[in-house]
Backbone as a ProteinNet text record, in pm:
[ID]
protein_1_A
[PRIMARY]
XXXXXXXXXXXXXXXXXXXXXXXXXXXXXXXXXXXXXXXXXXXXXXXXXXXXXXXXXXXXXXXXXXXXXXXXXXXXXXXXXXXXXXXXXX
[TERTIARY]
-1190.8	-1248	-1178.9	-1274.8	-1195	-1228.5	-1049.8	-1080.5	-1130	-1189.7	-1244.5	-1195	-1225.3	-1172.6	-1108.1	-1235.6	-1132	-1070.1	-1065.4	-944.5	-789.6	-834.7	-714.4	-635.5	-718.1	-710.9	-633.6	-669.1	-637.8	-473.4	-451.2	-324.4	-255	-252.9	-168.1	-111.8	-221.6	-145.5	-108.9	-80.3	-6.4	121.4	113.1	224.4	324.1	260.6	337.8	354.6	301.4	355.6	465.2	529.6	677.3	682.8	731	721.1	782.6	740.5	709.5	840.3	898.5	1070.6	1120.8	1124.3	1236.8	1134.7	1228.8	1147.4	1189.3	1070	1037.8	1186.2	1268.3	1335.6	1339.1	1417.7	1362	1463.5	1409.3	1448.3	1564.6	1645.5	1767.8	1768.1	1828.7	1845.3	2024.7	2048.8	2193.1	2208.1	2260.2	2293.4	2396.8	2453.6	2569.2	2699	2725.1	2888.6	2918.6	2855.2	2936.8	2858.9	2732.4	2633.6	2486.4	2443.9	2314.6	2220.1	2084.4	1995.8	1882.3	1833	1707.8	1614.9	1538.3	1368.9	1271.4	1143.3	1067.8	985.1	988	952.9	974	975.6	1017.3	913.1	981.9	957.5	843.8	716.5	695.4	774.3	891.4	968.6	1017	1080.3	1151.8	1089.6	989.5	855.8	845.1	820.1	797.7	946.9	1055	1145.7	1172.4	1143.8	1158.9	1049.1	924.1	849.4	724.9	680.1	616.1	477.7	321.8	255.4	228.7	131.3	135.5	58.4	-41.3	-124.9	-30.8	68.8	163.9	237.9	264	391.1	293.5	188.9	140.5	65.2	83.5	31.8	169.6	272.7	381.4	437.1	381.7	434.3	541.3	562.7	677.4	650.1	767.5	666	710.3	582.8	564	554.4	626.5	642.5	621.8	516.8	450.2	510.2	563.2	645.2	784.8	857.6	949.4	1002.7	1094	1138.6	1166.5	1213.2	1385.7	1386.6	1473.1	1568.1	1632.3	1686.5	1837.2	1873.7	1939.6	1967.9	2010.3	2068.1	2058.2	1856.6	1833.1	1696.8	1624.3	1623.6	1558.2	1601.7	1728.5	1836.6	1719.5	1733.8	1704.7	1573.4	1463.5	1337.8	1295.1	1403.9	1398.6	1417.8	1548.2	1571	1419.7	1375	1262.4	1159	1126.8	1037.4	1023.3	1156.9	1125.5	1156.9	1209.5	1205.7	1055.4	1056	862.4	745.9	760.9	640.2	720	822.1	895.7	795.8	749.3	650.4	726.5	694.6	733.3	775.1
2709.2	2628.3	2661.2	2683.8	2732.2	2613.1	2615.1	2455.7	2461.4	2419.1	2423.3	2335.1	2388.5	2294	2175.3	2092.6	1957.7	1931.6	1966.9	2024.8	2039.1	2148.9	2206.7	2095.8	2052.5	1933.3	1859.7	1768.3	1664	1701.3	1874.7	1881.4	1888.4	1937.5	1954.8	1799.6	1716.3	1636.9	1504	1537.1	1510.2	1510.4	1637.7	1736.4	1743.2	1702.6	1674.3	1524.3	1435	1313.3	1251.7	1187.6	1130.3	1055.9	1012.8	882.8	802.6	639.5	538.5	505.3	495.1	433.7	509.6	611.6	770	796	889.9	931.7	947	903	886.7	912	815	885.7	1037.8	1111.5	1183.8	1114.3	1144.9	1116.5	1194.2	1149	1228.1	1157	1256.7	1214.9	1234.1	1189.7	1221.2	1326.9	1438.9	1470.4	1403.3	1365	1317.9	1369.7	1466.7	1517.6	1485.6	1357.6	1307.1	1384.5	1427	1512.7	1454.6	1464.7	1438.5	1554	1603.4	1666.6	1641	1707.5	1630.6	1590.8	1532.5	1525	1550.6	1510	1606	1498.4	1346.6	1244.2	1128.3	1038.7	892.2	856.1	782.5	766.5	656.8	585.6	469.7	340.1	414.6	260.7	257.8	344	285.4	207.3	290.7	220	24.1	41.2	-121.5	-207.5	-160.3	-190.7	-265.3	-171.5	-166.1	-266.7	-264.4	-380	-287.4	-202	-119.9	-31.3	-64.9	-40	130.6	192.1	326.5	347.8	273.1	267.8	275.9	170	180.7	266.1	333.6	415.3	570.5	606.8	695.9	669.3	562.8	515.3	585.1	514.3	574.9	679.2	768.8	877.1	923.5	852.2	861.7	1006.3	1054.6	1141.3	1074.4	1101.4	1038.1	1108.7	1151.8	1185.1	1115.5	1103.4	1060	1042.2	1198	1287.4	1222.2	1165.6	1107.5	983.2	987	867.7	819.5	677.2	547.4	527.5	518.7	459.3	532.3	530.5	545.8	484.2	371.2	267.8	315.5	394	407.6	438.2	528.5	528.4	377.8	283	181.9	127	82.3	87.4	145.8	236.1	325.5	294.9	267.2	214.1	78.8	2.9	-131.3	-106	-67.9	-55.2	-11.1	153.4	184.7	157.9	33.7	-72.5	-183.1	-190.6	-343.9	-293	-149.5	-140.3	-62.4	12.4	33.2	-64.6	-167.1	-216.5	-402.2	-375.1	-494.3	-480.2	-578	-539.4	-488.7	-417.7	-314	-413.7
38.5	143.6	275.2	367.5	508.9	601.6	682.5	765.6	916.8	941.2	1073.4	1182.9	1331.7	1436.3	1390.8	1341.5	1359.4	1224.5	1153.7	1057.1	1118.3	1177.6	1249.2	1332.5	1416.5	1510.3	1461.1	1347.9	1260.2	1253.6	1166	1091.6	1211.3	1357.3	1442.5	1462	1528.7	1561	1456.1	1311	1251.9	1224.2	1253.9	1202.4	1365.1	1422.5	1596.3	1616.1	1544.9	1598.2	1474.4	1620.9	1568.4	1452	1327.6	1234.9	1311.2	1272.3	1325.9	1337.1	1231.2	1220.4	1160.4	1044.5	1027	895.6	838.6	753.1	603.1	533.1	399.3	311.2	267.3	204.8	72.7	-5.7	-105.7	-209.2	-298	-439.7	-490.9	-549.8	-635.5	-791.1	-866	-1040.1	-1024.9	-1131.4	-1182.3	-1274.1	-1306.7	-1403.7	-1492.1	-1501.7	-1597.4	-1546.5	-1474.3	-1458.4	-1305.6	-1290.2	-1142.6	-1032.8	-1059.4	-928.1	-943.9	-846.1	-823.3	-794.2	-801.6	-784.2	-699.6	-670	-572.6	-672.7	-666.3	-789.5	-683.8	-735.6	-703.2	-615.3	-717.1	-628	-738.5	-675	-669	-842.8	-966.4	-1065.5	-1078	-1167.6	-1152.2	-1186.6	-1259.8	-1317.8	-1133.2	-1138.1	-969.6	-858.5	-852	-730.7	-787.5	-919.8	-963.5	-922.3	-980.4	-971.3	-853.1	-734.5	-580.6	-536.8	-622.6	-534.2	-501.3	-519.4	-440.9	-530	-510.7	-588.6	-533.4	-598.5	-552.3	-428.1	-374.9	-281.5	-126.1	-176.8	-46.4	-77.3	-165.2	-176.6	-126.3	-160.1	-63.9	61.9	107.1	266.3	294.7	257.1	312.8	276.1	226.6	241.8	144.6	37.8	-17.3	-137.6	-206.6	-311.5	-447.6	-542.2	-682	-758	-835	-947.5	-1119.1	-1120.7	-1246.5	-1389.1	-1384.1	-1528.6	-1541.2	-1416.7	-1477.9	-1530.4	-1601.7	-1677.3	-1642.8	-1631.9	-1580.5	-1442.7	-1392.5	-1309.4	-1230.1	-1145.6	-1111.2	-927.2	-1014	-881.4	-762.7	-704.2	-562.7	-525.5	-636.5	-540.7	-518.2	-626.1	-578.9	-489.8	-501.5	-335.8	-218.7	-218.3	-50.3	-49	-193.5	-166.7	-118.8	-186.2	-68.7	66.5	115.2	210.1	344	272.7	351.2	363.1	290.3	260.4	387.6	352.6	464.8	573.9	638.1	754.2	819.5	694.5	763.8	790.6	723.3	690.3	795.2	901.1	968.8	1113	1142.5	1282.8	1376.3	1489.1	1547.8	1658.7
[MASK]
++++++++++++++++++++++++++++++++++++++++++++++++++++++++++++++++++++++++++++++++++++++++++

């Protein structure tokens, strides 16, 4: 599929305007030996955990990762956090 003008249009000034209040946190896992990894995106146990159905979690931008398992409390941490400061009236 080839994108046209306002295609184009659209992705520029997306991709040029500022986020509202910062941006989307990313996701990390633990391995077990005292390190963390990036993931790929944010788990559904976590999103629930945090408060957060998927509709808003891709309004905002966040990434979801389906495939993974559990938990891991700092991310729900930082998902509250970017919760109530995105969604705090301006």
């Amino acid at each position: 599929m080839m994108w046209d003008k306002r295609d184009w249009y659209e992705f520029f000034q997306r991709a040029s305007s500022p986020w509202l209040r910062r941006r989307p946190p990313r996701p990390v896992y633990s391995t077990g030996l005292n390190r963390v990894l990036p993931a790929v995106g944010f788990s559904l146990a976590e999103l629930n955990d945090a408060g957060i159905n998927i509709e808003i979690a891709e309004r905002l931008g966040l990434p979801i990762d389906a495939s993974r398992i559990g938990t891991y409390a700092p991310n729900v941490s930082v998902l509250r956090d970017f919760v109530r400061s995105a969604l705090k009236p301006a």
